[in-house]
C-alpha positions as CSV (number, residue, x, y, z in Angstrom):
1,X,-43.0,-9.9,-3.8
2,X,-40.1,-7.6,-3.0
3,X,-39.5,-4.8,-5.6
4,X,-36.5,-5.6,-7.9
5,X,-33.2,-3.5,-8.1
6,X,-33.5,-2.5,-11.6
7,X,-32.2,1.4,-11.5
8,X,-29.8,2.7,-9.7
9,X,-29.6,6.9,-9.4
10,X,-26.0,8.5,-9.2
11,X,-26.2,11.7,-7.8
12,X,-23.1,13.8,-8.5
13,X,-20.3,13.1,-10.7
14,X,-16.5,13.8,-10.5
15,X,-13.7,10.7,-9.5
16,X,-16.1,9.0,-7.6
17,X,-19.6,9.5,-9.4
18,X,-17.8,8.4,-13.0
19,X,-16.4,5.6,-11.4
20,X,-19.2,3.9,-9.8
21,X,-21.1,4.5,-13.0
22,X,-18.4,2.7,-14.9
23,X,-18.1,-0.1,-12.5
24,X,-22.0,-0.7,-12.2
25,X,-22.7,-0.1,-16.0
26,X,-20.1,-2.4,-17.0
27,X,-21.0,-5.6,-14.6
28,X,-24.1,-5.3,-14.7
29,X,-25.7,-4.4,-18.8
30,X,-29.0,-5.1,-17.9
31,X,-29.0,-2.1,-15.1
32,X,-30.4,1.1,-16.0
33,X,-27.9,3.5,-14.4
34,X,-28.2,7.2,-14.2
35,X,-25.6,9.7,-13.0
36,X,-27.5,12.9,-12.2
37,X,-25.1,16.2,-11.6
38,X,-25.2,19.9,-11.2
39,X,-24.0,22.0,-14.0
40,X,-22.8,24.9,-11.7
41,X,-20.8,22.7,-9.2
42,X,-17.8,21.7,-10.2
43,X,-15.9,19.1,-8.7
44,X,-12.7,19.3,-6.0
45,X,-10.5,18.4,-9.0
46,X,-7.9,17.5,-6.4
47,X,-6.5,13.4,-5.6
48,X,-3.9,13.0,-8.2
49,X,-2.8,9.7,-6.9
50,X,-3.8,6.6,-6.8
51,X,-3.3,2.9,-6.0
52,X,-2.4,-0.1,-8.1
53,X,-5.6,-1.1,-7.9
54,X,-6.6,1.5,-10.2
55,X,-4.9,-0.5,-13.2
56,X,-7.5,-3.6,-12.5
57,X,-10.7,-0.7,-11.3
58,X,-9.6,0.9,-15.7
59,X,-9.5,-2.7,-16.9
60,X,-12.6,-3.9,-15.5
61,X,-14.7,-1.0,-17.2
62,X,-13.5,-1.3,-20.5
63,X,-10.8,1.6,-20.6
64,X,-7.9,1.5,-23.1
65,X,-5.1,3.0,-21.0
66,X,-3.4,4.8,-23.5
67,X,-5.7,6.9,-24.1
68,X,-6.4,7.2,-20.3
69,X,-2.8,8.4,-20.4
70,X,-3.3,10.8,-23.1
71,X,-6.2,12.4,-21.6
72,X,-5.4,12.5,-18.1
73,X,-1.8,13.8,-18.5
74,X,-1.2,11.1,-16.3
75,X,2.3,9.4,-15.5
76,X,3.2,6.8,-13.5
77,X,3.4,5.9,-9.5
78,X,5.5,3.2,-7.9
79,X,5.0,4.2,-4.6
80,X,5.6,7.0,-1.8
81,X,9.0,8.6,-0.8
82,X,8.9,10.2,2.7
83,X,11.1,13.2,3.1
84,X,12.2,14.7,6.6
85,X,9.7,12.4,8.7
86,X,12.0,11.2,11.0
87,X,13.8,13.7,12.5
88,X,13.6,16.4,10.2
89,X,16.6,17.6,8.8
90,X,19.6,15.8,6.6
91,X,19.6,14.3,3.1
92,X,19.5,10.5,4.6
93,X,16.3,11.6,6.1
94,X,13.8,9.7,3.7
95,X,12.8,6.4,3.4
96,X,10.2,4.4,0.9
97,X,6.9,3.0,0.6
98,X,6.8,1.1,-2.4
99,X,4.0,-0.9,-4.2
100,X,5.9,-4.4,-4.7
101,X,6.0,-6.5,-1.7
102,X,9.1,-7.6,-0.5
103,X,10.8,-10.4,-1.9
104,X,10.5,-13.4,-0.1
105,X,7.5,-12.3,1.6
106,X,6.0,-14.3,3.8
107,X,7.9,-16.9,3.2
108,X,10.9,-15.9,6.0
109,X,11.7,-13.4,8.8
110,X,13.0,-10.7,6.9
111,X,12.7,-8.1,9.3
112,X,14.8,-10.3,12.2
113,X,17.1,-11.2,9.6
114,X,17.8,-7.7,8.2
115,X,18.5,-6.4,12.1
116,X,20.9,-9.5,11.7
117,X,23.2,-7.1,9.3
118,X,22.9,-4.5,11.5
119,X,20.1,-2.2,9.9
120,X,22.8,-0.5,8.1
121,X,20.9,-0.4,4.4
122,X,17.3,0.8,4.8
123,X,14.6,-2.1,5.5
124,X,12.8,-1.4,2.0
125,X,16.2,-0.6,-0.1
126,X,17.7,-4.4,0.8
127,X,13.8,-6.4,0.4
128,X,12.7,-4.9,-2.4
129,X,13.8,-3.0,-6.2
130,X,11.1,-0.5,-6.1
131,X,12.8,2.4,-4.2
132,X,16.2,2.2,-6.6
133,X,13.8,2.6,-9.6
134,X,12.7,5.6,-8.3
135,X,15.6,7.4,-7.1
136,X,16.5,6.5,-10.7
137,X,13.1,7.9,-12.3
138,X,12.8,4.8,-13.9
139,X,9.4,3.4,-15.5
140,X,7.7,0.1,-14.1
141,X,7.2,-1.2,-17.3
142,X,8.7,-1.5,-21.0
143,X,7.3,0.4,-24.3
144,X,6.5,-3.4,-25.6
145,X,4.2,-4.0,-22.3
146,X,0.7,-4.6,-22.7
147,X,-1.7,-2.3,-21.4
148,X,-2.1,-3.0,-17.9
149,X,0.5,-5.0,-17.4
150,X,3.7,-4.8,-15.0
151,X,7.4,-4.9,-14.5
152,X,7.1,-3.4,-11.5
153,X,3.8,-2.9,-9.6
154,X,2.5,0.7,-10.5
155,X,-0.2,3.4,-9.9
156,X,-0.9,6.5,-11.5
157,X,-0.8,10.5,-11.1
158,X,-3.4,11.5,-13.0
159,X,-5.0,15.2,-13.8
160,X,-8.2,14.8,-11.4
161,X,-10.9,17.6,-13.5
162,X,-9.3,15.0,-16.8
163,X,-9.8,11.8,-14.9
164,X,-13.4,12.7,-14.5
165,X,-14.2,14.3,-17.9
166,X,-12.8,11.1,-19.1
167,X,-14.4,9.2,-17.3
168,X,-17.5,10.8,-18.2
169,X,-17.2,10.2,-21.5
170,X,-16.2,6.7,-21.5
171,X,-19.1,6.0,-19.5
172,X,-21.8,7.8,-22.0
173,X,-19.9,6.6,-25.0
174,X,-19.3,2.9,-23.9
175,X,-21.6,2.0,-21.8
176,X,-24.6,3.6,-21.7
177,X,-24.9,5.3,-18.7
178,X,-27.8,8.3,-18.8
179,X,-26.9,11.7,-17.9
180,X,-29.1,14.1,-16.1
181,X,-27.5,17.9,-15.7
182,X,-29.9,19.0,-13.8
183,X,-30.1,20.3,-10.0
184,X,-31.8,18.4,-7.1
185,X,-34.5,20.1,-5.4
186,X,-36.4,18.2,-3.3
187,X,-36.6,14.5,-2.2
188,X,-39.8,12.3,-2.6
189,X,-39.9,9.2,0.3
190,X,-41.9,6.0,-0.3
191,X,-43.9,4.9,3.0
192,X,-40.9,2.6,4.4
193,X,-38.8,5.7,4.8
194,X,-36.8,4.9,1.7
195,X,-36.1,7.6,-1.0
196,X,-38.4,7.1,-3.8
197,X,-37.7,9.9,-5.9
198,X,-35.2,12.9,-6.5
199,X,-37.2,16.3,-7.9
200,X,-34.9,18.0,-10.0
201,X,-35.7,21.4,-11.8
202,X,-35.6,20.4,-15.8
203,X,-37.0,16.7,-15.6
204,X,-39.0,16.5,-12.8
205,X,-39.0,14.0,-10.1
206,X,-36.4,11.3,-11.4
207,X,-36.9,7.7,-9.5
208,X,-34.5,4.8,-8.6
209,X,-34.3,1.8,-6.4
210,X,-31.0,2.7,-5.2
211,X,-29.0,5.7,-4.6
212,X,-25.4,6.4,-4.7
213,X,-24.8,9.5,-2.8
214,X,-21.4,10.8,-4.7
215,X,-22.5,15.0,-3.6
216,X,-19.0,15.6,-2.0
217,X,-18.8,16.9,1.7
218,X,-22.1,18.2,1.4
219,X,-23.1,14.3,1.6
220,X,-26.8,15.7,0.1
221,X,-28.4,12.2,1.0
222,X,-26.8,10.1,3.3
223,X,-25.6,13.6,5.4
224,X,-28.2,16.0,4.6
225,X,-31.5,13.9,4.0
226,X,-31.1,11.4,6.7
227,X,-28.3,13.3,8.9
228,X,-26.2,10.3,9.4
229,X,-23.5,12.1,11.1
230,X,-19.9,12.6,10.6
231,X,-17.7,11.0,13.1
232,X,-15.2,13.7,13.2
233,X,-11.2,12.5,13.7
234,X,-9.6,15.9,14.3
235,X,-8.3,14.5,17.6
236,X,-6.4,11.9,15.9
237,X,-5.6,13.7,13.0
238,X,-5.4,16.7,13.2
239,X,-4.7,18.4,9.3
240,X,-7.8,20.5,7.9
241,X,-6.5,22.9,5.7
242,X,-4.7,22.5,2.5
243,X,-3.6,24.8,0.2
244,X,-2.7,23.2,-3.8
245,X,-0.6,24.8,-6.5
246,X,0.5,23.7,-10.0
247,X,4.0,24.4,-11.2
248,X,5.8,24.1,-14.4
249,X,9.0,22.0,-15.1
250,X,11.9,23.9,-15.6
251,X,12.6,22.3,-18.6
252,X,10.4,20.6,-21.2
253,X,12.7,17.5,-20.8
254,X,12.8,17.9,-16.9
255,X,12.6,14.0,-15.0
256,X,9.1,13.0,-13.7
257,X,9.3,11.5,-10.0
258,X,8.3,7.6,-10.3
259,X,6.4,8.6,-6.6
260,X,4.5,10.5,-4.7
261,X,7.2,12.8,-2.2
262,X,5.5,13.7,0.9
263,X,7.9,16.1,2.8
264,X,7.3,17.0,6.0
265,X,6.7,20.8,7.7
266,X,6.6,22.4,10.7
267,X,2.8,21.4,11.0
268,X,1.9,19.6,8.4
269,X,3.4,17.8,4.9
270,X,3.5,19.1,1.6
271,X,2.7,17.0,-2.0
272,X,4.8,16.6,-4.9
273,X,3.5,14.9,-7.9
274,X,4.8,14.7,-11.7
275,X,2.9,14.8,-14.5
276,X,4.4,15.1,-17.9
277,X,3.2,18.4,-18.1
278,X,3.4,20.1,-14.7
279,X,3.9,19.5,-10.8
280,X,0.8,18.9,-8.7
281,X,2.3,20.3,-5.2
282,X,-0.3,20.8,-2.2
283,X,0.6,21.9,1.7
284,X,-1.6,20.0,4.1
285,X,-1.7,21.0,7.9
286,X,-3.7,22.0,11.0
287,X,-5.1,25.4,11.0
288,X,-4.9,24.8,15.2
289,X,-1.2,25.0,14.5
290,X,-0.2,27.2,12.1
291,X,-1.9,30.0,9.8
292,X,-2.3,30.0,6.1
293,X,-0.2,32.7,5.8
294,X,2.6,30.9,7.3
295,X,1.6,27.9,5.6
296,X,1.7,29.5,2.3
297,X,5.2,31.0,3.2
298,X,6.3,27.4,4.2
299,X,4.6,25.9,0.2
300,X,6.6,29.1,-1.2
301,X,10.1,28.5,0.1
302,X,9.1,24.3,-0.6
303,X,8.3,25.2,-4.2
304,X,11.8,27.8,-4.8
305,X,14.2,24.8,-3.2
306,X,12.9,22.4,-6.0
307,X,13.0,23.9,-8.8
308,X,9.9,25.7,-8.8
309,X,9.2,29.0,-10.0
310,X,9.9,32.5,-8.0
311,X,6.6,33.8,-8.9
312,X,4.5,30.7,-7.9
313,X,1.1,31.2,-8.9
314,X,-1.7,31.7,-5.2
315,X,-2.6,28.8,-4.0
316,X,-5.9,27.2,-3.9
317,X,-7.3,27.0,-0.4
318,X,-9.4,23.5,0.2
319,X,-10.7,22.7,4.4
320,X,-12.2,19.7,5.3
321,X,-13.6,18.2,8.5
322,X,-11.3,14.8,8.8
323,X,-14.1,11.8,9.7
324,X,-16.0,9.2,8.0
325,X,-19.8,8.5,8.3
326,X,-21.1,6.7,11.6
327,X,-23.1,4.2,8.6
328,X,-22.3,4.0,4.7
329,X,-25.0,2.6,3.8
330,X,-28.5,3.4,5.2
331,X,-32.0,2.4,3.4
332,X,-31.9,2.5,-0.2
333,X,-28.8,5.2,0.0
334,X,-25.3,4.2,-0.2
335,X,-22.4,7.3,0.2
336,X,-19.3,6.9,-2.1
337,X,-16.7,9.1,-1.5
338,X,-15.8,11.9,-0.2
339,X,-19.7,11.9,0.8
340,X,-18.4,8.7,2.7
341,X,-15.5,10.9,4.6
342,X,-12.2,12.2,4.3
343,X,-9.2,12.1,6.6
344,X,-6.2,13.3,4.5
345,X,-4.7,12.9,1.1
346,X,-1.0,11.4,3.3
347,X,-0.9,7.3,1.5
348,X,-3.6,8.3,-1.3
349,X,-6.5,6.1,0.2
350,X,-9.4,8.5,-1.4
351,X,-9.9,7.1,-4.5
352,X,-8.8,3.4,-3.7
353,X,-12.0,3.5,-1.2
354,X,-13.8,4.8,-4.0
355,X,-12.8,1.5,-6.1
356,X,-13.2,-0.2,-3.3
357,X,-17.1,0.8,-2.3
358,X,-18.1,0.8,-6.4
359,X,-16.5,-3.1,-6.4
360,X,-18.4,-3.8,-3.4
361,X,-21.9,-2.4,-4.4
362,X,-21.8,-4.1,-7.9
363,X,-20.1,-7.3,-6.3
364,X,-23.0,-7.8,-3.5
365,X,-25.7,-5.9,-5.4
366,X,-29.0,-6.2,-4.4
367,X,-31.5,-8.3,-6.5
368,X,-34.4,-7.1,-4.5
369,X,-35.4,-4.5,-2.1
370,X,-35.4,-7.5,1.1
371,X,-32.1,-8.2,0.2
372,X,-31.0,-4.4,0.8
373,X,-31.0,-4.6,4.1
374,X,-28.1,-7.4,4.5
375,X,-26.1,-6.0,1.8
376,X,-26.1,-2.7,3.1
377,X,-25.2,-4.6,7.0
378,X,-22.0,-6.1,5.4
379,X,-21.3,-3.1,3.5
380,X,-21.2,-1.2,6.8
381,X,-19.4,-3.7,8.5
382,X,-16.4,-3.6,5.8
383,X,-15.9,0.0,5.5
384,X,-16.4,0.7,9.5
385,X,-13.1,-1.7,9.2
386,X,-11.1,-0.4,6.3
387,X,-12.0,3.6,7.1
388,X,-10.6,2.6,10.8
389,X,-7.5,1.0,9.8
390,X,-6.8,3.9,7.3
391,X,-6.9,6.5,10.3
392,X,-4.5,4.0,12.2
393,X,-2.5,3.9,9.3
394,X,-2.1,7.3,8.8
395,X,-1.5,7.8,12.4
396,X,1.4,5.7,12.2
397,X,3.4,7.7,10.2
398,X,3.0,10.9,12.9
399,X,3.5,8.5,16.2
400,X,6.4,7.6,15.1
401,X,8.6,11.0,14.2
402,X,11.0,12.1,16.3
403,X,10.9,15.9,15.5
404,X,11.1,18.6,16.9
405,X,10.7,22.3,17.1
406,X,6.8,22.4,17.0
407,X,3.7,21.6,19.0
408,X,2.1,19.6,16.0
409,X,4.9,16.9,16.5
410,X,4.9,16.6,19.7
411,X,1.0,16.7,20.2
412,X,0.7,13.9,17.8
413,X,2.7,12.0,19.6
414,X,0.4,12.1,22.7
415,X,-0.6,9.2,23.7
416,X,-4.6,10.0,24.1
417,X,-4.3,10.9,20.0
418,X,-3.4,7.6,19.2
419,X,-6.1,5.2,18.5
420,X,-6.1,2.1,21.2
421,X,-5.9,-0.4,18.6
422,X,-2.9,1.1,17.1
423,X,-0.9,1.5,20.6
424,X,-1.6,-2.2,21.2
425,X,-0.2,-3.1,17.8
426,X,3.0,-1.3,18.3
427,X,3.3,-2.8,21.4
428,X,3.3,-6.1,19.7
429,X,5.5,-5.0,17.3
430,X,8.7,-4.0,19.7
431,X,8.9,-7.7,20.0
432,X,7.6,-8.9,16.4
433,X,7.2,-7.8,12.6
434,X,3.7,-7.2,11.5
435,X,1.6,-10.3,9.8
436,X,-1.1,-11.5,8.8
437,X,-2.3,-12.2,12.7
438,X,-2.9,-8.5,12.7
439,X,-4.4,-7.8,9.7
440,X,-6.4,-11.0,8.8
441,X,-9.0,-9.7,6.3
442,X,-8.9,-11.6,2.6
443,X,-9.3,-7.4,1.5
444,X,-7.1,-5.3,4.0
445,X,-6.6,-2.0,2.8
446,X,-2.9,-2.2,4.0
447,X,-1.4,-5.4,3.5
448,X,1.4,-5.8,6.6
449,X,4.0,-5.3,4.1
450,X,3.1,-1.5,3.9
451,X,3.4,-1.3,7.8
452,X,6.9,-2.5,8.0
453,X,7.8,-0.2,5.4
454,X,6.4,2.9,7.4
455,X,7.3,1.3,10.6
456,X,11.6,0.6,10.0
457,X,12.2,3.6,7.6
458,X,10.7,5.3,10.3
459,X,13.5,4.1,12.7
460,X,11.4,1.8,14.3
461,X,13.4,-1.1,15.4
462,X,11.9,-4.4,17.1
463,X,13.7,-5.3,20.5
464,X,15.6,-8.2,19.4
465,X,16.9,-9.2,23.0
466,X,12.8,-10.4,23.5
467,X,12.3,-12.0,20.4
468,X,11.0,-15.6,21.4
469,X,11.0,-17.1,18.0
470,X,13.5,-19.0,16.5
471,X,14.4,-18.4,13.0
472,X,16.3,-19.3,10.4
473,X,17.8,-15.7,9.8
474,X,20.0,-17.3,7.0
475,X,17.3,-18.3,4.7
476,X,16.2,-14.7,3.6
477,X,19.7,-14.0,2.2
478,X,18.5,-15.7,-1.2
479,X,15.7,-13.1,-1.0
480,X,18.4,-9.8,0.0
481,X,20.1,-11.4,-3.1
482,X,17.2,-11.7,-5.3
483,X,16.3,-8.2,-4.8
484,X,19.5,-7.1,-5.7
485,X,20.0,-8.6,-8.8
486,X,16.0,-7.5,-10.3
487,X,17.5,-4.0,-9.2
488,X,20.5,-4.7,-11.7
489,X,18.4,-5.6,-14.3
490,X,15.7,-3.7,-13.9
491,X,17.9,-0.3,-13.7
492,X,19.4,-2.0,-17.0
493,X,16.4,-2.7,-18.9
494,X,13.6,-0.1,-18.1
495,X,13.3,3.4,-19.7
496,X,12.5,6.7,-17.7
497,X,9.3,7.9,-16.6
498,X,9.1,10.4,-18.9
499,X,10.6,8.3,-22.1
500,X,8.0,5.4,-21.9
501,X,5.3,8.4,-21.5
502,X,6.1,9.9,-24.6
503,X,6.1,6.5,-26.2
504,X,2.5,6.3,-24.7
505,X,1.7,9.3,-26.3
506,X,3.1,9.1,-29.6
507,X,2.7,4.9,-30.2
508,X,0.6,3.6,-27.3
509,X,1.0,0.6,-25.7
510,X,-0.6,-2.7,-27.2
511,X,-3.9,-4.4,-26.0
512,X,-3.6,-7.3,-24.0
């Protein structure tokens, strides 16, 4: 008879550790779960964003999200704003990725009938409310909205050392999870080739039916033990090197941005996130293309235009090898996050892979050790998929630019950087709008949606003269309309960012 998933080791904690605790712990009550961690390492502590998905990921494990808001000094996130991507220079250089899907959706052409009106109003200003919230700071929701729920679709920024302290607690508090500070030492196999134990210095060897690997870039189990390799993306994308700051407001009442703003640099991007405290700003970019030195000088003169203080604090330096793992999932060891990979913080896909792999694992767990073996197939298969059409994704948003000045721009715009997949769909896409024929998982990890928004406030414009269709260009007008007015209103009725979060803090928000 097979042996019966009945423990399940965590080793290392932070974002993803916490979260896969909480997610296992909470589906499943009759699991014994451990989460083993080293005192002396402390975790990244960067990933300040995340994805809507988040709201459901807090839900499912019990979490009341006011006081996840209280601890975290979160706020929140409606989406991304794109600064200088185009062509780099001018104050109508940005466009928006939003969280809501455009209205009308699916149901119509939008994109043929918005080159109808000449593409004079950005693509995601005219089908959707979202980016008018933000330039107005405003919050996606009212102080009388339940927890969790929405006027607007919405993320968070979130304090990342908070997010897994309170985590942490939540999960040793609520729900049971054993902790084991301890450090690993040495790793017992059973006869199959499976990891049957992890020796630790304090408690001895500590045994589980399945691992989660959750040790960082050092990837301890699935890297180190079994040396499931890295497949390295450098020559797709090409950022390594990122150097991450925290500012002050200028003022106690200063606005907090409703987004993410990514602004483009001369070989790389720099971060911009609000939390009601502080400013979370980060440069990312390719150490084969600039130096830190005049990377830092590029953060320094970002931080100064916006408000930032003269004597900015020194950066933290972070590197990282941009690639994902040739398997996720091998024996009785499955890597969650950044164990997994990591290609770059541009879209915030970290932690929503995270969600993702701790849903997945708890969804399809294992009753038995014969079982493993197809679970861990399908879980292979799924995040092979969804780690590749991140990359692609990301990729988009450099193939695209039209600046200048630099060799990062213009080598990522080479044609042997771009993935083959991705220079097949934009092919497609001079003629048609992205659908759901090229992205036809129930799961995608970018809905369609989020790939006209990159693609037309990139500049990129279909070639309407080949468009074979016919359409009924009139019937999204209703939907151009319906957008319009929920701006009205919504500008009308919602509070700022920083109002509803100091309702949060001083009243909460009431429990569905």
């Amino acid at each position: 008879m097979s042996k019966p998933i009945n423990h399940v080791v965590i080793v290392g904690g932070g974002s993803a550790g916490w979260l896969t605790a909480g997610v296992l712990a909470a589906d499943h009550p009759a699991l014994q779960v451990t989460l083993i961690e080293s005192p002396d390492v402390a975790p990244i502590g960067v990933g300040e964003g995340t994805w809507p998905s988040m709201r459901d990921t807090l839900s499912r494990i019990g979490v009341s999200e006011s006081a996840f808001f209280r601890e975290c000094d979160a706020a929140f996130k409606q989406g991304s704003r794109f600064n200088d991507w185009r062509e780099g220079g001018g104050a109508a250089d940005y466009y928006f990725h939003p969280f809501v899907l455009p209205q009308g959706y699916g149901e119509t052409d939008l994109v043929r009938a918005w080159l109808d009106t000449g593409a004079a109003v950005p693509f995601a200003d005219l089908v959707s409310y979202q980016p008018h919230l933000c330039v107005q700071g405003r919050a996606p929701k009212q102080p009388a909205t339940p927890e969790f729920a929405a006027v607007a679709n919405y993320g968070y920024h979130l304090d990342a050392g908070k997010f897994g302290l309170f985590l942490k607690k939540h999960c040793l508090e609520k729900l049971g999870v054993r902790y084991v500070p301890d450090h690993v030492t040495g790793i017992d196999s059973a006869p199959n080739g499976d990891i049957a134990a992890l020796r630790t210095r304090a408690h001895g060897p500590l045994a589980g039916d399945l691992f989660v690997d959750c040790t960082g870039m050092q990837s301890m189990l699935l890297g180190g033990h079994y040396g499931v390799p890295l497949l390295r993306q450098k020559h797709v994308l090409f950022n390594d090197s990122a150097l991450a700051v925290q500012v002050p407001y200028a003022a106690p009442d200063s606005p907090i941005a409703s987004q993410t703003t990514s602004t483009a640099q001369r070989a790389g991007w720099i971060w911009d996130i609000g939390l009601p405290t502080r400013r979370g700003i980060g440069h990312v970019y390719s150490s084969a293309h600039t130096s830190d030195a005049e990377a830092e000088a590029d953060l320094r003169r970002y931080v100064a235009a916006t408000g930032g203080p003269a004597d900015m604090p020194a950066p933290r330096k972070l590197t990282f090898e941009p690639g994902y793992r040739q398997r996720f999932w091998h024996h009785n060891v499955v890597a969650i996050g950044l164990s997994a990979g990591f290609i770059e913080p541009l879209e915030a896909s970290a932690l929503a892979l995270v969600e993702m792999s701790a849903a997945m694992v708890s969804d399809d767990l294992p009753a038995n050790r014969d079982a493993m073996d197809i679970v861990a197939h399908r879980f292979n298969d799924a995040f092979t998929y969804r780690w590749e059409r991140v990359i692609e994704f990301l990729k988009l948003h450099y193939v695209l630019s039209r600046r200048t000045g630099s060799d990062y721009w213009h080598d990522n715009r080479r044609s042997e950087t771009i993935p083959a997949r991705l220079r097949e769909l934009l092919t497609l896409w001079r003629h048609r709008a992205p659908s759901r024929l090229d992205f036809y998982r129930i799961e995608e990890v970018f809905p369609s949606a989020s790939w006209q928004y990159v693609l037309y406030g990139m500049g990129f414009l279909p070639e309407r003269d080949h468009v074979t269709r016919r359409t009924d260009t009139a019937a999204a007008d209703p939907y151009f309309r319906e957008a319009a007015e929920l701006t009205r209103r919504m500008l009308r009725a919602l509070p700022s960012n920083r109002e509803l979060l100091d309702h949060i803090r001083l009243h909460g928000l009431q429990k569905i």
